[in-house]
matplotlib code that plots the C-alpha trace (Angstrom):
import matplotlib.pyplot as plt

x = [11.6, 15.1, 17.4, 19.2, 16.6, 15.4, 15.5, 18.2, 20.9, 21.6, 24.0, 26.8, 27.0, 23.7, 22.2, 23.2, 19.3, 18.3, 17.9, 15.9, 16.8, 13.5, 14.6, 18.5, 17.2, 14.7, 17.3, 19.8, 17.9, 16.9, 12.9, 12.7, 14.5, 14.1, 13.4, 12.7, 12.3, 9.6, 9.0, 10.0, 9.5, 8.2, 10.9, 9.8, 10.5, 8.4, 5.5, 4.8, 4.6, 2.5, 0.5, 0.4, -0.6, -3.2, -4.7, -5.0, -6.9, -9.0, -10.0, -10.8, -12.7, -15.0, -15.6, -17.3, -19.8, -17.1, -17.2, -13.8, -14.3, -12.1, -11.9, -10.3, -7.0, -7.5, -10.1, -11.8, -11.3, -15.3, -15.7, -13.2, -14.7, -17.8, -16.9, -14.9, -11.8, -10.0, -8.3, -7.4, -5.5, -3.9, -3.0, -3.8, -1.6, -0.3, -0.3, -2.4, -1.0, -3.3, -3.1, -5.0, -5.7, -5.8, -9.4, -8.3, -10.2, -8.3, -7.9, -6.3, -4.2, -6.3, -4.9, -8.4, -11.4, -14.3, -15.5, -15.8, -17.5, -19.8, -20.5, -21.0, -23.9, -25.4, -26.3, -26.5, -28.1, -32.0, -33.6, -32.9, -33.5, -30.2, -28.6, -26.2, -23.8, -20.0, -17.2, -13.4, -10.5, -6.3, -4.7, -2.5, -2.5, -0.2, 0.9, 2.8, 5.0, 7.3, 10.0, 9.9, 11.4, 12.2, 11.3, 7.7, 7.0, 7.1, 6.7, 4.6, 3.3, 1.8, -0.4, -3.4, -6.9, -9.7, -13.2, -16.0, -19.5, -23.1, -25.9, -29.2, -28.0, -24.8, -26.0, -25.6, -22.5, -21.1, -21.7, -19.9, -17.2, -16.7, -16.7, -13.9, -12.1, -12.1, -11.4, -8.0, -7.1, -7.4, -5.7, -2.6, -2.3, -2.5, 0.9, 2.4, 2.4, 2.7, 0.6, -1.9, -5.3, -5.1, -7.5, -7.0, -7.7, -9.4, -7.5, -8.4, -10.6, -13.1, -15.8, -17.0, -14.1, -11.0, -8.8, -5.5, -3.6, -0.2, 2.8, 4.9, 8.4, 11.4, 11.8, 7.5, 7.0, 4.2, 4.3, 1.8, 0.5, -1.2, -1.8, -0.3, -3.9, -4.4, -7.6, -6.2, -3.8, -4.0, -1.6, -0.2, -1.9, -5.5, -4.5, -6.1, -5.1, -5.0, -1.8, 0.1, -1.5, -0.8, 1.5, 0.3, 1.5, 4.1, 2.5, -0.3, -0.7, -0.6, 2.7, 4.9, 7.8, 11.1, 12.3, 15.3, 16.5, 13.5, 12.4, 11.3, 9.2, 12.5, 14.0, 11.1, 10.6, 14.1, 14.4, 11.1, 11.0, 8.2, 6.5, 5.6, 2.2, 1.6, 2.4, 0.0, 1.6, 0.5, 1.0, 0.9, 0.1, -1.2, -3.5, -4.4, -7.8, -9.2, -11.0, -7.8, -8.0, -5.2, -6.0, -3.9, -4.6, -3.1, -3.7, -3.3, -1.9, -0.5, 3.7, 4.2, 2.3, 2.5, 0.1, -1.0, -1.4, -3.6, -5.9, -5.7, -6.4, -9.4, -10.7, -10.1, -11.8, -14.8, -14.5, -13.8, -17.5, -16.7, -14.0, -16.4, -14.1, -14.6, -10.6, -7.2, -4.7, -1.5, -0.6, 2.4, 3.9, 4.5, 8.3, 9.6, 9.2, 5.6, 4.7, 6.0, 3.4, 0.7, 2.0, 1.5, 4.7, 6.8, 5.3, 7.1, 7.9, 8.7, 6.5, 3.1, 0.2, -3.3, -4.4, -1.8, -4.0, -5.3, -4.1, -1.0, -2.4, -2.5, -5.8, -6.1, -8.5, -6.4, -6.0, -8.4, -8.6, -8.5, -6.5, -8.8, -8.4, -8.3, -8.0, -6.9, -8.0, -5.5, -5.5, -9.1, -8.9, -5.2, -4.8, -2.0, -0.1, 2.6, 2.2, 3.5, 3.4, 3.3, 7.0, 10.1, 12.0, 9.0, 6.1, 3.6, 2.8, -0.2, -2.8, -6.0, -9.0, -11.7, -9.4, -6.3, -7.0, -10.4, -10.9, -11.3, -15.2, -13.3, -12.3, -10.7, -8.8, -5.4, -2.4, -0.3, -0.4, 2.9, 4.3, 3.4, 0.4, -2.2, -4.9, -8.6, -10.1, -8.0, -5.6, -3.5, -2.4, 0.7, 1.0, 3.3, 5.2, 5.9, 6.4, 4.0, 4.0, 0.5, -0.7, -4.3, -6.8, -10.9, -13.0, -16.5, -17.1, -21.1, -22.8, -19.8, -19.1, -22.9, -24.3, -21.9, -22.2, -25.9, -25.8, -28.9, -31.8, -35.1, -36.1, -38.8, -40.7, -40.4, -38.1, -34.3, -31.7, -27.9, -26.0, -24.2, -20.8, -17.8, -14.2, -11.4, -7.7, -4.7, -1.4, -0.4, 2.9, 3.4, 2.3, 5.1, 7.8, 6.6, 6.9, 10.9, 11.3, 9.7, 11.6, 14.8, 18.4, 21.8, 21.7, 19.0, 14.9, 13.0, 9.9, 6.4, 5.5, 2.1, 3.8, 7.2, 8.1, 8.8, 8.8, 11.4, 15.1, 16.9, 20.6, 22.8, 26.7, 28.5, 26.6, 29.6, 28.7, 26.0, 24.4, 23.9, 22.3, 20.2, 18.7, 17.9, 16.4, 14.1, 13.3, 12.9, 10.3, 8.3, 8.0, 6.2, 4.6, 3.4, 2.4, 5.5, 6.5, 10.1, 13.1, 16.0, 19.7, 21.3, 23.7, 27.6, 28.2, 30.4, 28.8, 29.1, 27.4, 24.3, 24.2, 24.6, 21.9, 19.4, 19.7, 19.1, 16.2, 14.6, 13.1, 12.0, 13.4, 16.2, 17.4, 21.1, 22.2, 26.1, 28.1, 25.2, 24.0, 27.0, 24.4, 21.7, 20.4, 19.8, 20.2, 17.0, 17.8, 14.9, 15.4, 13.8, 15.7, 18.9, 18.4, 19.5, 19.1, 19.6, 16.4, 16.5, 16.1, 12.4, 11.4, 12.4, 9.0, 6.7, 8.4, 8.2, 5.3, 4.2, 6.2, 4.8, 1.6, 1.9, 3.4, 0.7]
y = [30.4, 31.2, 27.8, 28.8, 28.0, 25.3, 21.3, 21.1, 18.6, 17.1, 14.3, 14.6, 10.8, 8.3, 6.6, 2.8, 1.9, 3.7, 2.0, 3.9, 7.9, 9.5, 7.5, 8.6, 12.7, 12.2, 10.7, 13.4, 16.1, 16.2, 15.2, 12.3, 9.9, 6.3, 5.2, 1.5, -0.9, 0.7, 3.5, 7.1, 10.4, 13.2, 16.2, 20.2, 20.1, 16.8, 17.9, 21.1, 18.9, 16.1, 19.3, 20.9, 17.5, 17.0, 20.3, 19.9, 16.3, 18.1, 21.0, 18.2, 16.2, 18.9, 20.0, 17.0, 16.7, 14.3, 14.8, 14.5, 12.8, 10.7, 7.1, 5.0, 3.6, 0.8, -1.6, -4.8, -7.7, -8.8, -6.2, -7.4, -10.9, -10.0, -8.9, -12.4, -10.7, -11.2, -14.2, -12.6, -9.7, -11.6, -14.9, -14.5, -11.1, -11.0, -7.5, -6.6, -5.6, -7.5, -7.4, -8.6, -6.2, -7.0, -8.3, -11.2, -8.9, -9.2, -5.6, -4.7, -1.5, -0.3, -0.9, 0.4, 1.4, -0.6, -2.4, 0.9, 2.8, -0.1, -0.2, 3.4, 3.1, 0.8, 2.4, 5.7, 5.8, 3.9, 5.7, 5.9, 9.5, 9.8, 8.7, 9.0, 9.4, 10.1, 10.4, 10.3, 10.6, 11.9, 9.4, 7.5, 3.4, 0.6, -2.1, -5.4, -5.5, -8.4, -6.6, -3.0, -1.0, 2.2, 4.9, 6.0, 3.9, 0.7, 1.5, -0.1, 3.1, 6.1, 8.2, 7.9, 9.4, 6.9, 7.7, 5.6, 6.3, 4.5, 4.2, 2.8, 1.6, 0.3, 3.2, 6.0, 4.9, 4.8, 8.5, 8.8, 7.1, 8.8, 12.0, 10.7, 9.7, 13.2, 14.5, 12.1, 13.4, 17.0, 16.0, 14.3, 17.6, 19.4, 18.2, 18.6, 15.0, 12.7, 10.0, 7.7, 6.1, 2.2, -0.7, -2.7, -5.8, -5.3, -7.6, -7.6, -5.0, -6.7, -5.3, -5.6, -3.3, -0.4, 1.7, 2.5, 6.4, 5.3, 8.0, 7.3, 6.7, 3.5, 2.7, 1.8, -1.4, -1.6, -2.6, -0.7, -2.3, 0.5, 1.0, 4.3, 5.5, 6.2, 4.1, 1.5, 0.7, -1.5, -3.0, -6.4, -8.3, -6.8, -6.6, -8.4, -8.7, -11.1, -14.0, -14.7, -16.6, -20.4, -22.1, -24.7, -27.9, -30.0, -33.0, -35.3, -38.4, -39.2, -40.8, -41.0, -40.0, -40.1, -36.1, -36.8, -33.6, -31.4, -30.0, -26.2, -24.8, -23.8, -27.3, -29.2, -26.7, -27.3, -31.2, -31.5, -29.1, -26.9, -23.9, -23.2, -22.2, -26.1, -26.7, -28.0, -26.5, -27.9, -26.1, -27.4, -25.0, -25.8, -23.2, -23.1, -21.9, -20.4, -23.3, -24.8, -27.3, -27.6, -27.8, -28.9, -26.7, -28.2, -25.7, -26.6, -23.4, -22.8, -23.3, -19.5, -17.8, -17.7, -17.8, -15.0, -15.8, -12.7, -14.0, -17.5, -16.6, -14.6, -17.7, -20.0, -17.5, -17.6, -21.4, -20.7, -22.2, -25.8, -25.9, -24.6, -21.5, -17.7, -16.8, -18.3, -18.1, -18.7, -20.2, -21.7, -23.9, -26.4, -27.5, -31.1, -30.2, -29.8, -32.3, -34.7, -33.8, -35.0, -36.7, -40.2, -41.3, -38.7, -36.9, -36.6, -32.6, -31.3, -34.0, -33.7, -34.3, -33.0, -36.6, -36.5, -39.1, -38.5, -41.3, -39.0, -37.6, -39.1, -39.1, -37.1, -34.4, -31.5, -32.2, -32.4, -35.8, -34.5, -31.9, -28.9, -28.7, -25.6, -24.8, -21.3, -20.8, -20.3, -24.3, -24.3, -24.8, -26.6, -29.5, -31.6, -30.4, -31.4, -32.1, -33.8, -37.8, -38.3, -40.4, -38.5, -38.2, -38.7, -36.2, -37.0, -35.1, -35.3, -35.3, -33.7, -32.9, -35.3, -38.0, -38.7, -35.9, -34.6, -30.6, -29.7, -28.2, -25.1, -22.8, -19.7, -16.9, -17.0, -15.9, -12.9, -10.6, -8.8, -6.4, -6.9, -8.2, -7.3, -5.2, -6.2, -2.9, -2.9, -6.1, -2.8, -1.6, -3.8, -3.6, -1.2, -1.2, 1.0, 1.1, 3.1, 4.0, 3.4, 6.5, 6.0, 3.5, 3.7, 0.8, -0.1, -2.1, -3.0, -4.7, -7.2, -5.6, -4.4, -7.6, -9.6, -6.8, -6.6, -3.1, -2.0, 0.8, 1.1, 1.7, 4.0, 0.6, 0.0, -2.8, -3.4, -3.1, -3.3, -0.6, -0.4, 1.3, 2.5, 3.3, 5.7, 5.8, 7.9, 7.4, 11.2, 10.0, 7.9, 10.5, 12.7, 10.5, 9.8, 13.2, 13.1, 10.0, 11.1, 15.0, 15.3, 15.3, 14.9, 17.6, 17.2, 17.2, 19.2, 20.0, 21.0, 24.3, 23.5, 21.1, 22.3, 23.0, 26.3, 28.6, 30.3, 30.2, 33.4, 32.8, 35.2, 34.1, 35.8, 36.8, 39.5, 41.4, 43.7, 45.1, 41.1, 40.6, 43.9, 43.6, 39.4, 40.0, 42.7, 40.5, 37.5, 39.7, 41.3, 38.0, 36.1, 39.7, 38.6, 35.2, 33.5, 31.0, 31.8, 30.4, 32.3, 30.7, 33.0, 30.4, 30.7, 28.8, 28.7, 29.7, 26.4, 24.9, 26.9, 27.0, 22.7, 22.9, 24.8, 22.0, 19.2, 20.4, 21.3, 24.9, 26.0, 29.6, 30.5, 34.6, 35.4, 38.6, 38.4, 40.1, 41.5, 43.9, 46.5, 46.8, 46.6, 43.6, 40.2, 36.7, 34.1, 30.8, 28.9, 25.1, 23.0, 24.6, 25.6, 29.1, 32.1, 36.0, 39.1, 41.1, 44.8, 43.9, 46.7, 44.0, 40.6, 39.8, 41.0, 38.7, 35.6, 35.7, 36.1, 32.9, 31.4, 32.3, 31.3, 27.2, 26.5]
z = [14.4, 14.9, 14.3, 16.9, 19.7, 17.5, 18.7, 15.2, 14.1, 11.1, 10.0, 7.9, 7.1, 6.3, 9.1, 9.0, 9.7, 6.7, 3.5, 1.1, 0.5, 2.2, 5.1, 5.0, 4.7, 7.2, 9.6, 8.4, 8.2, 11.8, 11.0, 12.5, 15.5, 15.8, 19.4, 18.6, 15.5, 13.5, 16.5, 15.6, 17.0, 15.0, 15.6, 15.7, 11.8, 11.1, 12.9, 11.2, 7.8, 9.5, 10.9, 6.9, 5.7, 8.0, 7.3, 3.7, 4.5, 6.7, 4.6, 1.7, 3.7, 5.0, 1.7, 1.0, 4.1, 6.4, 10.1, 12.2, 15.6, 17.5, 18.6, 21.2, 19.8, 22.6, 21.4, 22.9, 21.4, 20.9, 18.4, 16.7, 17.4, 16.3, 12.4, 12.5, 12.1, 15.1, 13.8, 11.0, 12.4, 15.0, 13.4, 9.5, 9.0, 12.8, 12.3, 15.4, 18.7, 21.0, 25.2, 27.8, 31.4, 34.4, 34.8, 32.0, 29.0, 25.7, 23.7, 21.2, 19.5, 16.6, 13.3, 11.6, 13.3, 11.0, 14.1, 16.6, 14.2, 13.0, 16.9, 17.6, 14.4, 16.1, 19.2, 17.2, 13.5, 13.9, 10.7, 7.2, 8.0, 9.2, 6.7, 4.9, 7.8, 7.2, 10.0, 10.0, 12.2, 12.0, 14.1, 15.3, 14.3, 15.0, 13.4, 14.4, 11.4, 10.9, 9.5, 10.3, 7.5, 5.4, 7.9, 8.5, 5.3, 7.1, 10.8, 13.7, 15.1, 11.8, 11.8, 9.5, 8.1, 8.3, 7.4, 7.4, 5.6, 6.2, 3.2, 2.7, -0.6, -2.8, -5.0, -2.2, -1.6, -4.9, -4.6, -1.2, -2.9, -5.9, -3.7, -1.7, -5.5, -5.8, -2.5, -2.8, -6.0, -4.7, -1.3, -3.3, -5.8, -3.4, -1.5, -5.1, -5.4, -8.9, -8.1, -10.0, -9.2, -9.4, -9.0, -5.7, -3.6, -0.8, 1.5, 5.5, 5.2, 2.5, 0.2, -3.1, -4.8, -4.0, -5.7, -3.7, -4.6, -5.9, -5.3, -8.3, -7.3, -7.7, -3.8, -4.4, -2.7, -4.9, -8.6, -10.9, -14.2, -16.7, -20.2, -21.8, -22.9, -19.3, -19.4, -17.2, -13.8, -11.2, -8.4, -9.7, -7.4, -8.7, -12.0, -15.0, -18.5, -21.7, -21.9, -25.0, -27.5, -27.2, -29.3, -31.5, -29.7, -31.8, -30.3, -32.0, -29.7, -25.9, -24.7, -21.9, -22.3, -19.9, -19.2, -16.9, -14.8, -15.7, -13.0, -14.3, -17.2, -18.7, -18.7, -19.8, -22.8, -24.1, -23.8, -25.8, -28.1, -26.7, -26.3, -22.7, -23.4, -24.4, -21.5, -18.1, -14.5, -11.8, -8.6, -4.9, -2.1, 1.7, 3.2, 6.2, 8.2, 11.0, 11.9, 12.0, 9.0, 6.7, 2.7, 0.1, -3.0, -6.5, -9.1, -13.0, -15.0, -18.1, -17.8, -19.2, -16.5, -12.3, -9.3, -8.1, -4.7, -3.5, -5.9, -5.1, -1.0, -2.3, -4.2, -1.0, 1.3, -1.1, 0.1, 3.7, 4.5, 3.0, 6.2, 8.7, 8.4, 7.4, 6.4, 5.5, 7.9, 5.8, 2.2, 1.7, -0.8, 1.3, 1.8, 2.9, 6.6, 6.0, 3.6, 6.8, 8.8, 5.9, 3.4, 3.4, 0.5, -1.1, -3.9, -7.3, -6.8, -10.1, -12.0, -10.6, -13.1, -12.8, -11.5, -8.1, -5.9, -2.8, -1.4, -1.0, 2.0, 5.5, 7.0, 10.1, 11.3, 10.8, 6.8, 4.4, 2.9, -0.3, -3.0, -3.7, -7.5, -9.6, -12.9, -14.0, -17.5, -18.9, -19.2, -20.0, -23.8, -24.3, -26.5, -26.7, -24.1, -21.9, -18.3, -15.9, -14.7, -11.0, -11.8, -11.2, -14.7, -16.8, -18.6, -20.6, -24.2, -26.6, -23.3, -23.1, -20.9, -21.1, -22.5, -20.1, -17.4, -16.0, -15.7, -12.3, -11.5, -10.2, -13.1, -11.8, -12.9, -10.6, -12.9, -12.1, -14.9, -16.4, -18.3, -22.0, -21.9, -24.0, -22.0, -22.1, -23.3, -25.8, -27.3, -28.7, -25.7, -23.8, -20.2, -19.0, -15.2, -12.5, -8.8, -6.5, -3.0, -1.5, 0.0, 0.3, -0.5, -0.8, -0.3, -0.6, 2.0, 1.5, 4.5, 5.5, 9.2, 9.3, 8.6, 11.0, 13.8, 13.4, 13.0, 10.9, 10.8, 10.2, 6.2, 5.1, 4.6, 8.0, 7.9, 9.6, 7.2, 7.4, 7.0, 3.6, 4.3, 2.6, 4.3, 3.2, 4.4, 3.8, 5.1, 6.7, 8.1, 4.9, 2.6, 4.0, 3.6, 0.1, -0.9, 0.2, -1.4, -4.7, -4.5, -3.6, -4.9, -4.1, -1.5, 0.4, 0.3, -1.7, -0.2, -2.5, -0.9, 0.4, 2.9, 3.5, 7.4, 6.2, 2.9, 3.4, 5.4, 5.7, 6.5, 8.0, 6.8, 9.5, 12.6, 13.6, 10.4, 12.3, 8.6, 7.6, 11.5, 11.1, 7.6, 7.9, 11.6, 9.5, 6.3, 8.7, 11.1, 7.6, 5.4, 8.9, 8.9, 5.2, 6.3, 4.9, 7.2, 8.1, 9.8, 10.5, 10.9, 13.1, 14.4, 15.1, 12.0, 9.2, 6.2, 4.2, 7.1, 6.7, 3.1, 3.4, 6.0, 4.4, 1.3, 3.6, 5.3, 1.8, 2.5, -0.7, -0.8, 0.5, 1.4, 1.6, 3.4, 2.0, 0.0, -2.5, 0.8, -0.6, -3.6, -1.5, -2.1, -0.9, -2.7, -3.2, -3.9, -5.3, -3.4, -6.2, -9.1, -7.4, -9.1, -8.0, -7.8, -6.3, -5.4, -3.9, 0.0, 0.2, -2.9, -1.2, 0.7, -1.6, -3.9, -2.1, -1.3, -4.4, -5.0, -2.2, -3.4, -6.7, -5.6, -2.4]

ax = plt.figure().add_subplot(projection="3d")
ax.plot(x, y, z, "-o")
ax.set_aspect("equal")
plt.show()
């Protein structure tokens, strides 16, 4: 392709929308156009990466057995009814674009595709003899995001890889998924990625466990937790570990005592002397449910550790059925504005104690009567320890469970681990941090949509069975930016071969110089002879300007027919390593391809 007839412009200055580098080169480099908030265009150059992506996926998937089909992006909404999820997406996370047509139907723009495939099983798959059974699709997926942001990181419109499997067993599709484990790992390598394998939540989409494909890089929205054997990583909000050891509390008896302006951890620890870890926290939260009831949630944790709140909403959603409910809508700490339309007296924020009475709560239907009490256990075994006293300006020190304060029923693990603490393989090994981009996440699912769709087959026993499934994503659109963002320097992207628009740019300095024109139009014409992708800049530019150019886009090699063609030869400019060389112009493409050859 010659730049000159080429859809190509590139910015001098960064983009005001752009906040994160990938974004600003994309923007610059003439890759990508916005056309609305979280709505860009893929330009000529963006494409033939999306296009090199999507091949290797392709290629990896059919290794493994995976068959690509298409379905709708349009999706009726009683599908999504059907797996109970419709709430969720449209009110929980809000994340779905949902419509209704003319003839009063609700639909829906597919974020994921669990429900149309469960669907199309159905009808389809009747014997265990068709199984196992694994499809996937390269697509495009939308997403109401609140806050659109950082490029095709954060957008409301990507294109992704979903793939969905069906078993007869959890042990047939622990094989399925260890396949796709692999097939990620060789998809990620293959881009010339650095990326790391971590454990996940599951979220939305459910199942029994995941493992998300974290590309390593600082603008990750994503923090990573791992242990430097490399025997552990997960995302902080799946991630599990051992707390500090508890400090032995300084106090011997139970007394109240008064604790003016003590409000936090840090506050309390200092008027009295204490260790955090002696220390009772007792956390209020209001979540709310599909079936519409509201539940205050007061969770007692040690004062040295947090909520992690991904955990807590899995532990409610385990408790969805108590409210006549199947998911949380929100979670919220509530603020005064809420508390008004429930509490029944003002509560003594800052000085709650594990014994807050219900009476603190209006009675109405919307609200359950009651606080839902947790214990994380972090406070299982503390002695002694300081908490608060339901009176502003006072604690209480010296209490314990069984004595002055009953343990909640509900013991759950709900802290946020951090960096430092000690793992649970091994109480050696400290938690380390670092921040990921997720680029593609494997879940297995089970029978949660199969059970609630009613989509099962017929066993070799001769019974109906769910199906037991498994689902796969990868984020093409995502992936590509995440390659920018994790290669690229002061000058411009730098582009892992196997996925670059192009391998090689040849650049003519001055067009009027009719040897330069002659011997680039004949390098550019033999390397895409050779199967090396070229461009050609043969614009009526300055030199500087292509040289700048050529940096920005990220091309991995760069030819120069200048001043070295007296000699004749031609300058290669290696992208990623800025070094350079002059090669005898009858040696240039059997070089670079070599190259070329040598980095794909």
């Amino acid at each position: 392709m010659r730049l000159s007839s080429m859809l190509f412009a590139t910015l001098r200055e960064d983009p005001a929308e752009a906040e994160i580098k990938s974004h600003k080169l994309l923007l610059r480099a003439g890759y990508i156009r916005r056309i609305g908030s979280g709505v860009y265009s893929y330009l000529p150059l963006m494409w033939r990466v999306l296009q090199k992506v999507s091949q290797i996926v392709r290629e990896e998937m059919n290794a493994t057995g995976a068959q690509e089909c298409l379905l709708p992006q349009m999706q009726p909404a009683d599908l999504w009814q059907e797996s109970g999820r419709w709430d969720t997406y449209t009110k929980a996370e809000g994340i779905m674009f949902s419509l209704t047509d003319r003839q009063n139907r609700q639909l829906a723009l597919g974020p994921t595709h669990e429900e149309v495939i469960t669907a199309i099983a159905r009808d389809m798959i009747k014997s265990y003899r068709q199984l196992p059974v694994h499809l996937y699709q390269i697509q495009t997926k939308f997403r109401d995001e609140i806050r659109p942001r950082f490029g095709l990181m954060r957008g409301r419109e990507f294109i992704m890889k979903d793939g969905y499997s069906f078993h007869t067993s959890p042990e047939c599709l622990k094989n399925t998924y260890n396949d796709m484990d692999q097939a990620y790992k060789n998809i990620f390598t293959r881009c010339g990625l650095s990326f790391r394998p971590v454990e996940a939540d599951s979220g939305a989409i459910g199942g029994s466990g995941s493992q998300e494909f974290m590309v390593l890089a600082e603008a990750g929205e994503d923090e990573i937790l791992y242990t430097e054997d490399g025997l552990y990583s997960a995302n902080v909000e799946k991630a599990v570990s051992l707390p500090a050891d508890k400090v032995a509390s300084p106090f011997t008896s139970y007394e109240k005592k008064a604790t003016p302006n003590t409000e936090t951890i840090e506050k309390v620890c200092q008027f009295l002397g204490c260790s955090a870890t002696n220390i009772v926290k007792n956390v209020l939260y209001q979540a709310v449910y599909d079936s519409g009831k509201t539940v205050l949630v007061l969770i007692h944790i040690r004062g040295d550790q947090d909520v992690n709140e991904v955990k807590l909403t899995n532990e409610l959603v385990k408790l969805a059925s108590n409210y006549n409910a199947n998911t949380v809508l929100s979670l919220t700490v509530p603020d005064e504005n809420a508390q008004q339309k429930w509490a029944e007296k003002p509560l003594p924020l800052g000085y709650i104690a594990p014994d807050l009475s219900d009476d603190y709560i209006a009675q109405n239907k919307e609200v359950a009567g009651e606080f839902l009490r947790l214990a994380d256990e972090t406070v299982v075994d503390l002695e002694n320890f300081v908490t608060g006293s339901n009176e502003t300006g006072y604690h209480v020190v010296g209490a314990n469970w069984g004595k002055q304060f009953t343990l909640p029923k509900l013991t759950v693990d709900v802290r946020k681990a951090k960096v430092g603490d000690r793992a649970l393989h091994n109480q050696e090994q400290t938690l380390q941090t670092a921040r990921g981009i997720e680029v593609g996440h494997i879940f297995q699912l089970g029978t949660k949509y199969s059970q609630a769709m009613g989509a099962t087959y017929t066993a070799e026993d001769g019974t109906e069975k769910p199906f037991v499934m498994g689902c796969y994503g990868i984020g093409v659109s995502r992936l590509a930016q995440s390659a920018v963002e994790q290669s690229h320097d002061k000058d411009g992207i730098i582009w892992p071969v196997a996925i670059a628009p192009y391998h090689a740019i040849v650049v003519i300095p001055n067009i009027t110089d009719e040897q330069q024109v002659k011997v680039a139009e004949e390098i550019y014409h033999n390397l895409n002879q050779a199967g090396v992708e070229t461009l050609l800049d043969d614009r009526d530019e300055r030199a500087g300007v292509k040289f700048k150019d050529a940096d920005l886009i990220g091309i991995p090699y760069r030819i120069v027919t200048g001043r070295s063609l007296k000699d004749g030869k031609v300058e290669l400019v290696e992208r990623s390593t800025k070094n350079s060389q002059d090669i005898p112009v009858e040696e240039i493409v059997k070089i670079v391809s070599e190259m070329i050859n040598n980095n794909s």
